[in-house]
KEKE-3310 file (N, C-alpha, C; in steps of 0.2 Angstrom, whole numbers, plus 5000, padded with zeros to 4 digits):
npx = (4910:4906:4899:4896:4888:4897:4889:4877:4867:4858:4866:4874:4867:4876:4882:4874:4880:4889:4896:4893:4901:4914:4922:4928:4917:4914:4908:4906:4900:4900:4906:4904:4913:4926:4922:4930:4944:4956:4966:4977:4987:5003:5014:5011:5012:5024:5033:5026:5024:5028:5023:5008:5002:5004:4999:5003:5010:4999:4995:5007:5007:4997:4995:4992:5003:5013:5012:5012:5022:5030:5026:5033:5028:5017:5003:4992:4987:4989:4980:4969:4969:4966:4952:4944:4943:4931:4921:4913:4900:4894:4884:4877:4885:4904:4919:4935:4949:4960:4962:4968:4980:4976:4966:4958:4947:4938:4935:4928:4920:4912:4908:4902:4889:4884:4879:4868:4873:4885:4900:4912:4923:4938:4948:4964:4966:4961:4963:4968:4954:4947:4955:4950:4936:4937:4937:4926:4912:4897:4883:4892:4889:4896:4903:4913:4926:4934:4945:4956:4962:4966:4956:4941:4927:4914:4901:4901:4903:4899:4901:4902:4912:4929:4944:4962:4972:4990:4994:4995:5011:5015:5013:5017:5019:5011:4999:4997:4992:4982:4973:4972:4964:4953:4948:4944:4936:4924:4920:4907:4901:4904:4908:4924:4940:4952:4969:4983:4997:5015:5029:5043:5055:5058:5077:5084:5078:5081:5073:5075:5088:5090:5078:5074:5083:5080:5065:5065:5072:5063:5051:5050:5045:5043:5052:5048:5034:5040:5047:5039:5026:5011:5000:5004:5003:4988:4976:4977:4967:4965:4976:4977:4968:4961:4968:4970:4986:4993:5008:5016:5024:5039:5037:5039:5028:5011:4994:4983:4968:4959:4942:4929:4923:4910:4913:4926:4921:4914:4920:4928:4925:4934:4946:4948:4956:4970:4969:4962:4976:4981:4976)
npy = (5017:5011:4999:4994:4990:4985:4980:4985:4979:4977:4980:4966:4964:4968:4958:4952:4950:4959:4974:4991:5002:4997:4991:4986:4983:4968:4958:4943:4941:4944:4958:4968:4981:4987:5004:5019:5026:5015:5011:4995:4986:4995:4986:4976:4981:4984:4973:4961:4964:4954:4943:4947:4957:4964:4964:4954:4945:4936:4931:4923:4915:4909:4895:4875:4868:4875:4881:4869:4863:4874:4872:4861:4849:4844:4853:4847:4838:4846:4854:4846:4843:4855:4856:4845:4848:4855:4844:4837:4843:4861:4870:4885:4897:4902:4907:4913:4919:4929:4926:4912:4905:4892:4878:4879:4888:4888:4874:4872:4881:4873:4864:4871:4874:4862:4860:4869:4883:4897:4904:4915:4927:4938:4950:4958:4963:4968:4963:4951:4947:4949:4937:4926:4929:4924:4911:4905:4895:4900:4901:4898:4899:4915:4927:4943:4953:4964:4972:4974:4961:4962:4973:4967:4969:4961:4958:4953:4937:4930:4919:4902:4895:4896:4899:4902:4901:4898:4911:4919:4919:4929:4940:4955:4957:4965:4966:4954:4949:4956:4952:4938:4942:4947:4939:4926:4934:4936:4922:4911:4903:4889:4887:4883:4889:4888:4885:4885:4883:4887:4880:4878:4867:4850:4846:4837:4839:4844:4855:4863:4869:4873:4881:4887:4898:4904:4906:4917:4926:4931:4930:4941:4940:4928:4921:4924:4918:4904:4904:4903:4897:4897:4903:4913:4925:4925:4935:4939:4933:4923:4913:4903:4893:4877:4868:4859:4854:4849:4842:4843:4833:4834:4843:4854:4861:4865:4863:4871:4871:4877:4878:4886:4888:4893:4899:4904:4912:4923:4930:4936:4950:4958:4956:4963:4973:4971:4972:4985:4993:4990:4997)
npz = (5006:4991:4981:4966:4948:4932:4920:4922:4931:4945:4960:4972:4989:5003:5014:5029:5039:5040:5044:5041:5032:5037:5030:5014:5001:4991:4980:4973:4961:4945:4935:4944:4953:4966:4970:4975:4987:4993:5003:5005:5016:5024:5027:5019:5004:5006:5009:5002:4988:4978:4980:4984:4979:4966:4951:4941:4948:4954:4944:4942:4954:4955:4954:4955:4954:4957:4969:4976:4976:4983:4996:4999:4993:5000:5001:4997:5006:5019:5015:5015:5029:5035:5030:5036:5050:5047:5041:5030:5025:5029:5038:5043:5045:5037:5042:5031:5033:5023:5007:4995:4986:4976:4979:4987:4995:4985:4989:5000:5001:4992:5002:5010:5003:5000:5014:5016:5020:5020:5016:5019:5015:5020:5013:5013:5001:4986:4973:4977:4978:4967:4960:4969:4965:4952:4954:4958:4957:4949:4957:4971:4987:4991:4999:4999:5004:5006:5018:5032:5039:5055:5058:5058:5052:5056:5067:5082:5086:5076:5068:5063:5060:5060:5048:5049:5034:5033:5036:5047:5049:5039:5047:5052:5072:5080:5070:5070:5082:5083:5073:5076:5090:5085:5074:5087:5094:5083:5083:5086:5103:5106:5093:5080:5080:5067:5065:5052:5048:5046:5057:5068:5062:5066:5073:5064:5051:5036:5028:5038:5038:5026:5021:5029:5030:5019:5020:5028:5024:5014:5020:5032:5044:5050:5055:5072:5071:5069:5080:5095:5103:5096:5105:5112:5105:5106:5115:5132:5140:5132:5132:5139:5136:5129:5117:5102:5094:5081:5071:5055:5041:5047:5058:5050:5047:5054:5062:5074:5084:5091:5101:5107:5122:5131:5142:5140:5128:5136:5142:5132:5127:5133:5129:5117:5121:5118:5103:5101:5104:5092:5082)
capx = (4912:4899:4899:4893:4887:4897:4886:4870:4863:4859:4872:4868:4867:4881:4881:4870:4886:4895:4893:4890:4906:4919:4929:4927:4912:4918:4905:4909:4898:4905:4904:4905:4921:4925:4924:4930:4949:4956:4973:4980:4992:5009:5016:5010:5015:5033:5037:5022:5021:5030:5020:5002:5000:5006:4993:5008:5010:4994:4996:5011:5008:4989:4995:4993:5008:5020:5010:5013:5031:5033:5023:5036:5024:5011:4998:4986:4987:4987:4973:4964:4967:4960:4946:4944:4942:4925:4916:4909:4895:4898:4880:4877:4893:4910:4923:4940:4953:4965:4962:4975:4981:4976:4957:4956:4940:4932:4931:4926:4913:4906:4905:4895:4883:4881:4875:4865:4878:4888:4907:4913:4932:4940:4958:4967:4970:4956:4966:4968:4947:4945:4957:4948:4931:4935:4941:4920:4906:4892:4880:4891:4886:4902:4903:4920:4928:4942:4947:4960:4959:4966:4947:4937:4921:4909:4899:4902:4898:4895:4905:4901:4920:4934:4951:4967:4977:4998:4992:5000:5018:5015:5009:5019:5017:5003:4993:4996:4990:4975:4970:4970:4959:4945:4944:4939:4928:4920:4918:4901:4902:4906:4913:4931:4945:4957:4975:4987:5005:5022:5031:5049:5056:5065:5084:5087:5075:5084:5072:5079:5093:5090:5073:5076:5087:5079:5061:5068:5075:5059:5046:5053:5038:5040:5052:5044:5030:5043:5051:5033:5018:5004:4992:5008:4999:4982:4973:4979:4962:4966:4984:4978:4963:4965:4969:4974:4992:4997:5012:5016:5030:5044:5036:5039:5019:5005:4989:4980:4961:4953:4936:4929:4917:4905:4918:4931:4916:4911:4927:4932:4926:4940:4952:4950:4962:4976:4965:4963:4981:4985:4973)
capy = (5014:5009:4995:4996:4988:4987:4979:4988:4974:4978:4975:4963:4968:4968:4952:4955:4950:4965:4980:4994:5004:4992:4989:4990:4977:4964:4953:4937:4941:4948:4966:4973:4981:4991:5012:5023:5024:5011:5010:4990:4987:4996:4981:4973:4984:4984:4965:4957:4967:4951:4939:4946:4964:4966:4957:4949:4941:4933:4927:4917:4910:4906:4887:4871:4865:4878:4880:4861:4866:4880:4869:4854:4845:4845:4858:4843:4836:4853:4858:4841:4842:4859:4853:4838:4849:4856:4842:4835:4847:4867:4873:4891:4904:4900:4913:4913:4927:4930:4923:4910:4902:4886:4876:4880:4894:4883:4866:4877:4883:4867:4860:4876:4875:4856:4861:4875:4888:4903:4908:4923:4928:4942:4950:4968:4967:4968:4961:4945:4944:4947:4932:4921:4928:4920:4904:4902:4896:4907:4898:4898:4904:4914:4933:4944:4958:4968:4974:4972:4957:4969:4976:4965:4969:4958:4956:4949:4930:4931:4913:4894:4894:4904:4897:4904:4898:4902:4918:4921:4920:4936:4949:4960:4956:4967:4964:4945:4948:4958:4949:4931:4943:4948:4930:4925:4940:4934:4916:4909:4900:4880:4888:4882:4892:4883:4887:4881:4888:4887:4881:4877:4859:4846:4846:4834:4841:4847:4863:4867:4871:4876:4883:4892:4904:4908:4912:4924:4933:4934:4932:4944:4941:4924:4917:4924:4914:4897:4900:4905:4895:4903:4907:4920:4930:4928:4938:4937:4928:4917:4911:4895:4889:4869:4869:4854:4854:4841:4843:4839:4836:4834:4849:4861:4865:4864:4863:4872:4868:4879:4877:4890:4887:4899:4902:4909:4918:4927:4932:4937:4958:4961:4953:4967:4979:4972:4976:4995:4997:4990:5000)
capz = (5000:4986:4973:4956:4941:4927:4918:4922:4935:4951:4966:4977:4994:5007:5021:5034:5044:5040:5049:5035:5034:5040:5023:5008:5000:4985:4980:4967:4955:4936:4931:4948:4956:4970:4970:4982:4990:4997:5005:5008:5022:5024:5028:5012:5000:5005:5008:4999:4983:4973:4980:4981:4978:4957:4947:4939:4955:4955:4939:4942:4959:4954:4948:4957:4956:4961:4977:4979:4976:4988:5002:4999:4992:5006:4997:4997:5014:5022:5014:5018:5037:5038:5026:5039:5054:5046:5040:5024:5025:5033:5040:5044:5043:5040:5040:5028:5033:5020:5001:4996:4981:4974:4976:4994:4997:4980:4991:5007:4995:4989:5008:5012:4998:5001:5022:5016:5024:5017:5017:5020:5012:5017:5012:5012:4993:4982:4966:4979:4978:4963:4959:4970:4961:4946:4954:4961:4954:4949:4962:4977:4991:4996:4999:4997:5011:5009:5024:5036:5048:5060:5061:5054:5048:5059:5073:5087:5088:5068:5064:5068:5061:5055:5046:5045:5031:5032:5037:5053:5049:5034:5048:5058:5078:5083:5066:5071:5088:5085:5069:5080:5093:5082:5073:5092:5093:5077:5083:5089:5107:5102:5085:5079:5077:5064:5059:5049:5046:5049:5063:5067:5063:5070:5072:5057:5043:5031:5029:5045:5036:5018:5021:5036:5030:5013:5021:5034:5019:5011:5026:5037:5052:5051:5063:5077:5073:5069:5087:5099:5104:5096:5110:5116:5102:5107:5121:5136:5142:5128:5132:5144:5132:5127:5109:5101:5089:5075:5065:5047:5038:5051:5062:5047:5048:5061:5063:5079:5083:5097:5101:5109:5124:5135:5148:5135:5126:5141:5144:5126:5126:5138:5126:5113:5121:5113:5096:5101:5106:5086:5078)
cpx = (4906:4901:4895:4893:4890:4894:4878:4864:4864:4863:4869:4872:4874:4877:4878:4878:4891:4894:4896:4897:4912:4923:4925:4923:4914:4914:4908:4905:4900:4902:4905:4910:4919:4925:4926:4939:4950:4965:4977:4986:4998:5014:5015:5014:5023:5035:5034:5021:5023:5025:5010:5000:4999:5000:4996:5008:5007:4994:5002:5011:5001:4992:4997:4999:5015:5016:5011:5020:5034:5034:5028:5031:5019:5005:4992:4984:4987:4980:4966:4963:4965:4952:4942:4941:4934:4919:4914:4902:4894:4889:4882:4884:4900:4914:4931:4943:4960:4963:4971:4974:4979:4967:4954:4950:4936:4929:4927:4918:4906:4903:4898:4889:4880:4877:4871:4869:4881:4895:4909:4921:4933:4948:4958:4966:4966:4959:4968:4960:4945:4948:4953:4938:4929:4935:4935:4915:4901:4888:4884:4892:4894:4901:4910:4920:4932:4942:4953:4958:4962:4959:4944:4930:4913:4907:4903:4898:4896:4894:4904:4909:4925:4942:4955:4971:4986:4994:4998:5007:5021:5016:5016:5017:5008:4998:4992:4991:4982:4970:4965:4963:4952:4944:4940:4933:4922:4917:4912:4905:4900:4907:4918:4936:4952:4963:4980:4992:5010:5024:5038:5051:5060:5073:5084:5082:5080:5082:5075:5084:5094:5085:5072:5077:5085:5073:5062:5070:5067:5051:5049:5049:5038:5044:5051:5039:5035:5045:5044:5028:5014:5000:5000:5006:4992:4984:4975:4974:4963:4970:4983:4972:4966:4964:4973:4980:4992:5003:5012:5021:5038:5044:5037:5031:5015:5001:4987:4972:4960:4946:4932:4922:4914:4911:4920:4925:4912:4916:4932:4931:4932:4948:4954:4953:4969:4975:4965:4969:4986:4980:4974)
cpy = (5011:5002:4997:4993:4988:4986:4980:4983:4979:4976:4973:4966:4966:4962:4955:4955:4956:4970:4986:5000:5004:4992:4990:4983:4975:4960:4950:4939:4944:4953:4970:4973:4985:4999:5015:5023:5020:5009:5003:4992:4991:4991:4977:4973:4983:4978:4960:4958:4961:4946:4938:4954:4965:4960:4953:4942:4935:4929:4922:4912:4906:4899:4882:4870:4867:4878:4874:4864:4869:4876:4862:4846:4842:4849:4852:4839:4841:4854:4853:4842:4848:4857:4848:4840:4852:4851:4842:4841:4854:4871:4881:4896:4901:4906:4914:4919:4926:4927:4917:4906:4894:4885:4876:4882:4888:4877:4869:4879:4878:4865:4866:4878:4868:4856:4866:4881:4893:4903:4915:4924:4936:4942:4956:4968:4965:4965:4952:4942:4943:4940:4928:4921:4923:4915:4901:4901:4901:4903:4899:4902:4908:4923:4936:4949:4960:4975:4971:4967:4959:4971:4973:4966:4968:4959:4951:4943:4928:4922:4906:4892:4898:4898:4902:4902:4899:4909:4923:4922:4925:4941:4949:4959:4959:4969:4956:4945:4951:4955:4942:4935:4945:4939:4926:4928:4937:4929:4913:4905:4893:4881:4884:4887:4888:4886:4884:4884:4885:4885:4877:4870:4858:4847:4843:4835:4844:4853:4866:4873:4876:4882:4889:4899:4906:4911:4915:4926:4937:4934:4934:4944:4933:4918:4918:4921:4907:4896:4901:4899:4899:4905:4913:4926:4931:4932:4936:4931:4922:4910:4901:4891:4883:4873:4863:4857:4848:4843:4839:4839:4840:4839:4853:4866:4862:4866:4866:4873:4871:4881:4883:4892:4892:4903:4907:4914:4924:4932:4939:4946:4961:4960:4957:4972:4978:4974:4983:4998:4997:4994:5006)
cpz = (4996:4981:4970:4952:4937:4921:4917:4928:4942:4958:4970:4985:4997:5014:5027:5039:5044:5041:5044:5039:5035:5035:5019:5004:4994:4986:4973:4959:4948:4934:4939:4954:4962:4969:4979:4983:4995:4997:5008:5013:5022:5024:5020:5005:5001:5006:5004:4993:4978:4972:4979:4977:4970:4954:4942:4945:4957:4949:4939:4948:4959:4950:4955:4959:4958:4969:4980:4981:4982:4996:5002:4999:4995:5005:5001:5003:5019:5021:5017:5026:5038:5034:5031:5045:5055:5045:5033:5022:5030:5031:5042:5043:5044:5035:5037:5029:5030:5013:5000:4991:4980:4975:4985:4997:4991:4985:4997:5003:4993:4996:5011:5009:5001:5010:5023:5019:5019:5021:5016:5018:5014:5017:5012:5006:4990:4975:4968:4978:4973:4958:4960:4969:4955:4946:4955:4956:4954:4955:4967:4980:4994:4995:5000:5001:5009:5012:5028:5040:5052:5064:5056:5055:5051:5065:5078:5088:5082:5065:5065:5067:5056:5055:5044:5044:5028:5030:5041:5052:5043:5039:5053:5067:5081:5077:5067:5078:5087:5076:5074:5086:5090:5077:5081:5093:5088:5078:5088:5095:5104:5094:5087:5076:5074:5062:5057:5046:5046:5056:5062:5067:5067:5069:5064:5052:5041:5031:5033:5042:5030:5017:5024:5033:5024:5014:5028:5029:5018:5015:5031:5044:5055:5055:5070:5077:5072:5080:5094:5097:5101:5098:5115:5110:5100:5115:5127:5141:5138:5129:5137:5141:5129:5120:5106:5094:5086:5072:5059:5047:5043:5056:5056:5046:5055:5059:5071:5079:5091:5094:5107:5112:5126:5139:5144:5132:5130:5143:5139:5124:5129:5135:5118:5113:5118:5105:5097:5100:5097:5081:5077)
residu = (UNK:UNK:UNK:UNK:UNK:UNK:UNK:UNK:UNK:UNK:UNK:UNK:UNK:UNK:UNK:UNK:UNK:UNK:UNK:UNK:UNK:UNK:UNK:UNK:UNK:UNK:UNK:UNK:UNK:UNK:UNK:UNK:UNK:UNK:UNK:UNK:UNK:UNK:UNK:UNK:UNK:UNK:UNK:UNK:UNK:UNK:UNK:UNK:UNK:UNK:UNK:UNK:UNK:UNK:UNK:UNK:UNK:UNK:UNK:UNK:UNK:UNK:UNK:UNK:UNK:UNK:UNK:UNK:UNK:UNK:UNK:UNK:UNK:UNK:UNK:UNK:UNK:UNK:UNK:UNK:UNK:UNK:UNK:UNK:UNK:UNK:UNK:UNK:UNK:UNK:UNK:UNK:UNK:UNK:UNK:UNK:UNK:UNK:UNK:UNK:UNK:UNK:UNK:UNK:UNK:UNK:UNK:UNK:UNK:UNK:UNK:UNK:UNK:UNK:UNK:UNK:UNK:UNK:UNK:UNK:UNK:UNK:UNK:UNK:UNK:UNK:UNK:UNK:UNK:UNK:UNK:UNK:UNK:UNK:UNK:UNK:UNK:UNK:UNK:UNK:UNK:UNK:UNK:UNK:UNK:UNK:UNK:UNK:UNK:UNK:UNK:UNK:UNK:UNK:UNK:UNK:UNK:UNK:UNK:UNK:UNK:UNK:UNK:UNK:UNK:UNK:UNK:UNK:UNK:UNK:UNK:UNK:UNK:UNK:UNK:UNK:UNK:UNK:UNK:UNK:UNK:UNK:UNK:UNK:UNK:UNK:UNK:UNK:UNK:UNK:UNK:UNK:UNK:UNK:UNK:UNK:UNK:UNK:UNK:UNK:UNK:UNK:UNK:UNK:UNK:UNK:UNK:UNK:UNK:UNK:UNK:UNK:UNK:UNK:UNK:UNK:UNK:UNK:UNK:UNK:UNK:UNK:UNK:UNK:UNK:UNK:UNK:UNK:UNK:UNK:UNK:UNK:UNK:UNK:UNK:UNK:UNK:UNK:UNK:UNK:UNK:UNK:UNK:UNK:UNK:UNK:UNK:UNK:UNK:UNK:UNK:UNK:UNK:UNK:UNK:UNK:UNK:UNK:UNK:UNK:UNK:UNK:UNK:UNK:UNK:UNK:UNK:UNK:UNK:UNK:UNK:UNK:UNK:UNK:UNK:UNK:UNK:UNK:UNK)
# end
């Protein structure tokens, strides 16, 4: 796959980090798109075409304050406590898997400008990048992917930290599982792997009840991830790693924070056969 000029300037290069071939390259800067075929997920297409796929789509969910809406009003205290697990200042590489509505990758952007570092965005849906192109400054440092997180794109060891935000509860089982094992893959020894999603509330929330049963209409993947631990969809090497949990908002979200030391990174080639068998 190539990029190209539309405005006659020279494309800039592709992230050392990315291994030439991998997906399909989308950098921020204006006038240059992608060429070439390029097929988003099956899964996508058929249950996310409202939400991200149509570029209608993205026009109406791109606003502040329905994203507050959707999140019960938590948008902003979500986003804080991943923001919280980084750090005022985001040295050397940090890795965003999936693009995501609202000022999210923007703030992630400025913490990575201010520590000298670089962010890395990818997503399957090139109409999702170029979204979160026009949301960045021309300055920051932040480079664009689309590719499957399935088989993502990097080295091994690439990330000093990789976020995934309400991710996990969109994919299908074995893209959830071999997603979660290449962001390990991805992640430097004493990296952070961050995530932030769904998980199942307490007996008396309310969502419980109301909520529940409206996304299981329209997130069909996503009470497998309400009723499951999360490390039952990593690697099996993975599965006994400490990881702390926090909930929000009655348990209807979580927070999980592995940290990811020598042991487990020595460990972690052997934990990409359940990557091979999704691929």
């Amino acid at each position: 796959m190539s990029i190209t000029s539309t405005t006659g300037a020279k494309a800039p290069a592709i992230t050392p980090r990315a291994v030439s071939g991998g997906g399909v390259f989308h950098q921020k800067n204006q006038g240059f798109e992608v060429e070439g075929a390029y097929a988003p997920p099956a899964y996508l297409q058929k249950y996310y075409w409202w939400t991200y796929v149509h570029p209608a789509a993205v026009r109406l969910f791109e606003r502040q304050w329905l994203i507050d809406l959707i999140l019960w009003g938590n948008y902003e205290s979500l986003r804080e406590a991943a923001l919280g697990e980084f750090g005022e200042e985001l040295p050397g590489a940090t890795l965003q898997i999936a693009c995501v509505y609202g000022d999210l990758s923007a703030r992630i952007a400025e913490r990575a400008k201010a520590g000298g570092g670089t962010l890395d965005v990818v997503d399957a849906l090139p109409v999702q990048l170029k979204n979160l192109r026009a949301k960045l400054p021309e300055d920051a440092p932040v480079s664009l992917t689309a590719s499957s997180s399935a088989n993502l794109p990097f080295t091994d060891a690439s990330f000093e930290r990789v976020l995934l935000f309400f991710l996990l509860h969109e994919m299908p089982r074995d893209v959830r599982e071999a997603t979660l094992a290449h962001a390990l893959r991805v992640l430097k020894p004493g990296g952070k792997l961050v995530i932030v999603d769904y998980a199942k509330p307490r007996l008396w929330h309310p969502a419980r009840w109301i909520w529940y049963p409206i996304i299981g209409r329209l997130e069909p993947f996503a009470k497998e991830l309400w009723s499951n631990d999360l490390r039952v969809f990593m690697p099996e090497a993975w599965r006994n790693a400490k990881m702390q949990r926090s909930s929000y908002f009655g348990g209807l979200y979580q927070k999980v924070v592995l940290e990811k030391d020598a042991a487990s990174a020595l460990a972690s080639p052997a934990t990409l056969d359940a990557v091979a068998a999704a691929e």
